[in-house]
C-alpha positions as CSV (number, residue, x, y, z in Angstrom):
1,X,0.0,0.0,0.0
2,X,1.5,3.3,-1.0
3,X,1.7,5.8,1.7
4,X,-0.9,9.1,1.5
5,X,1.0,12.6,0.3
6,X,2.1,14.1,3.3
7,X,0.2,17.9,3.4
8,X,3.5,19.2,4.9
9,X,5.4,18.5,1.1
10,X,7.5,21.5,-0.4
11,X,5.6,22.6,-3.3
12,X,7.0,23.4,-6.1
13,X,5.7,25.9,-8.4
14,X,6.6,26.9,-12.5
15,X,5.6,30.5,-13.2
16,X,4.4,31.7,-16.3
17,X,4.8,35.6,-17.8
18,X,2.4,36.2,-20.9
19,X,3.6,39.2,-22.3
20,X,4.6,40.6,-25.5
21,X,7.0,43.1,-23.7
22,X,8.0,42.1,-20.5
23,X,11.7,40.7,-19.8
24,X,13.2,39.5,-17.1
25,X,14.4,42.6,-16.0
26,X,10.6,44.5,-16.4
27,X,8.5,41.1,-15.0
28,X,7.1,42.8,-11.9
29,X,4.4,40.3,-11.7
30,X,6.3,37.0,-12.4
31,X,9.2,38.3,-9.7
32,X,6.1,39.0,-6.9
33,X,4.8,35.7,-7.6
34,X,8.1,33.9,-7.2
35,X,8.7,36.2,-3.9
36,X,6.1,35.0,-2.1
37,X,6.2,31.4,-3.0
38,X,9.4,32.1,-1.8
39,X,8.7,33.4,1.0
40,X,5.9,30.2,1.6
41,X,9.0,28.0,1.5
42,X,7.9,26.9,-2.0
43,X,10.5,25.9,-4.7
44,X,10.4,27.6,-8.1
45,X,10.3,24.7,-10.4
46,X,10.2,26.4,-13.6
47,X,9.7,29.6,-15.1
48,X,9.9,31.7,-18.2
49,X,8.0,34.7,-20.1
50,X,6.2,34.1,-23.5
51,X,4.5,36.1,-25.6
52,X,0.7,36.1,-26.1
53,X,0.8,33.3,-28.6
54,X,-1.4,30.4,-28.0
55,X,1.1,28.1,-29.7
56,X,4.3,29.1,-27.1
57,X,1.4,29.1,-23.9
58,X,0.0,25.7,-24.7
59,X,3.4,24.2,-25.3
60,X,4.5,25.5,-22.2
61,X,1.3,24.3,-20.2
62,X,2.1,20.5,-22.1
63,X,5.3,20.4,-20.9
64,X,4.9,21.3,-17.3
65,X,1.4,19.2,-17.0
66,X,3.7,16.2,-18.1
67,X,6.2,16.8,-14.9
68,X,5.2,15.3,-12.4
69,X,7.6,17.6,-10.1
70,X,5.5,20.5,-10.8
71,X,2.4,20.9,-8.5
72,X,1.0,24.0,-9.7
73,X,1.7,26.4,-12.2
74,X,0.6,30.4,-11.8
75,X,0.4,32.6,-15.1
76,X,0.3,35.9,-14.8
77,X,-0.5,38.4,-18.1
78,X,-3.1,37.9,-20.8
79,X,-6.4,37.8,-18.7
80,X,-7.9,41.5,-20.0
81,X,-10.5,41.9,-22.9
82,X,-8.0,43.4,-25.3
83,X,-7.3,41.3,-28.5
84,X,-3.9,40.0,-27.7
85,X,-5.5,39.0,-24.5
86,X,-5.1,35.3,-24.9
87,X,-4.4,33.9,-21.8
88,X,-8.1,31.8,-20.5
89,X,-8.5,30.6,-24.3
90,X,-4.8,28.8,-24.1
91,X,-5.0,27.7,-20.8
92,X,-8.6,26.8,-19.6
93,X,-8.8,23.9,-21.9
94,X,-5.8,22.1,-20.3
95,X,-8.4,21.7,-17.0
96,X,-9.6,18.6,-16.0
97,X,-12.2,20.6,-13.4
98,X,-12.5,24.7,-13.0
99,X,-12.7,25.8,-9.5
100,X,-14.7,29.3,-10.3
101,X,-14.7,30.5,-7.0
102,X,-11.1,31.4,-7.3
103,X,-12.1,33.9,-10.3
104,X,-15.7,34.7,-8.2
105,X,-13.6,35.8,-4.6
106,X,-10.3,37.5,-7.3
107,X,-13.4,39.6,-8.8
108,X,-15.1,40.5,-5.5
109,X,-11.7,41.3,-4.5
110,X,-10.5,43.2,-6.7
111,X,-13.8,45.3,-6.8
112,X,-14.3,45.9,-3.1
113,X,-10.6,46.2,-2.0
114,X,-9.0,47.4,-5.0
115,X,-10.3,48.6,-8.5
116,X,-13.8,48.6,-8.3
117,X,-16.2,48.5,-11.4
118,X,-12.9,47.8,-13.2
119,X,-12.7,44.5,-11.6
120,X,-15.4,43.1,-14.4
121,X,-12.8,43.3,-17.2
122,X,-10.6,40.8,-15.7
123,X,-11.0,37.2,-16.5
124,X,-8.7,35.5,-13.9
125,X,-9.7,31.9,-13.6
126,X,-8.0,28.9,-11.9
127,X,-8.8,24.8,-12.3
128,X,-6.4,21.9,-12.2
129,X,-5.1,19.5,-14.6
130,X,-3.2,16.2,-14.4
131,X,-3.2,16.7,-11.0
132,X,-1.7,20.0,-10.9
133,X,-3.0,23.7,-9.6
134,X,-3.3,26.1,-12.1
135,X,-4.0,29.8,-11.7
136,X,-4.1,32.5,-14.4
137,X,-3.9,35.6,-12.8
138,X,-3.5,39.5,-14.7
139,X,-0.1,40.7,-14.7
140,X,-0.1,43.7,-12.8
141,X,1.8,43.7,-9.8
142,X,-1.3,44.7,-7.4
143,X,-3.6,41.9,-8.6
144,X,-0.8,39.3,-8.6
145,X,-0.3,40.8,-4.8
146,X,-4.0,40.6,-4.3
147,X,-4.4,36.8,-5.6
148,X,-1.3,35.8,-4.3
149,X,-2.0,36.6,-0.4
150,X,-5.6,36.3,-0.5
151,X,-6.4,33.4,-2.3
152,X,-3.7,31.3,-3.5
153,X,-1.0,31.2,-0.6
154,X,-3.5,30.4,1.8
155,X,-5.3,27.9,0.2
156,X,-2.4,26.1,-2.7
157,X,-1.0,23.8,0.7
158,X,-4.3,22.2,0.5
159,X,-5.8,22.5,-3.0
160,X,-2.1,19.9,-4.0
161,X,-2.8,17.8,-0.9
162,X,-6.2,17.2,-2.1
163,X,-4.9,16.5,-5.5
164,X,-1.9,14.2,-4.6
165,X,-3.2,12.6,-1.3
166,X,-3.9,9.3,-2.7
167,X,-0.3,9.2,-3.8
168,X,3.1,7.7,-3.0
169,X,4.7,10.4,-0.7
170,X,7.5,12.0,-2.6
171,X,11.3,11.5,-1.3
């Protein structure tokens, strides 16, 4: 009998930048994502900036999905209504199940905290796949901040025991 995943497990994390002019240098969002994962004791397990191309995102998303190492993966960029805005339509179809609150509570957020009425134009969403966490979050630093200590840190311990606790514990 294989022993349950332990909920106390490092988790590692791959962080995506969609962005068609971001670098490493100007990736405010990506680097705030990484700093408090950090700071969670998390492990960056991958990370890298593409442009809003669905082609680049969804090869990205099929390569992380396929290691096992990676327990959830946070985009940030690409979630707005403008045209280049490609984000959801690249990544949503990669989940196995949606969990809409986290883009419900980001939105009610984000409107009573935050931006207000602008809060409607964002489309941040979040599911899992292949047993991973996946969050797609806008890229600006304050809603990364805002989904980051609200909703994801607090909850991504549990959301990856959940999804690996029927599974060999991890050496």
């Amino acid at each position: 009998m294989s022993e349950v995943f332990e909920l106390d497990k490092e988790i590692r994390i791959a962080v995506m930048t969609v962005s068609d002019t971001r670098t490493r240098e100007t990736d405010t969002g990506g680097a705030l994502v990484r700093e408090l994962a950090v700071a969670r004791n998390m492990k960056i397990a991958a990370q890298t900036i593409v442009k809003d191309d669905g082609g680049e995102i969804e090869g990205v998303m099929r390569q992380w999905l396929a290691d096992v190492e990676i327990d959830a993966i946070i985009s940030t960029g690409g979630t707005g209504i403008a045209g280049r805005d490609i984000s959801i339509e690249a990544i949503a179809p990669f989940y196995d199940k949606e969990l809409p609150g986290f883009g419900e509570l980001f939105r009610y957020l984000s409107f009573t905290e935050d931006i207000g009425t602008r809060a409607l134009l964002t489309r941040a969403s979040a599911g899992v796949a292949n047993e991973t966490a996946i969050f797609i979050l806008p890229g600006s630093r304050g809603a990364v901040e805002l989904a980051m200590e609200r909703l994801v840190l607090p909850e991504l311990q549990h959301i990856v025991f959940e999804l690996k606790k029927h599974h060999q514990s991890r050496a």
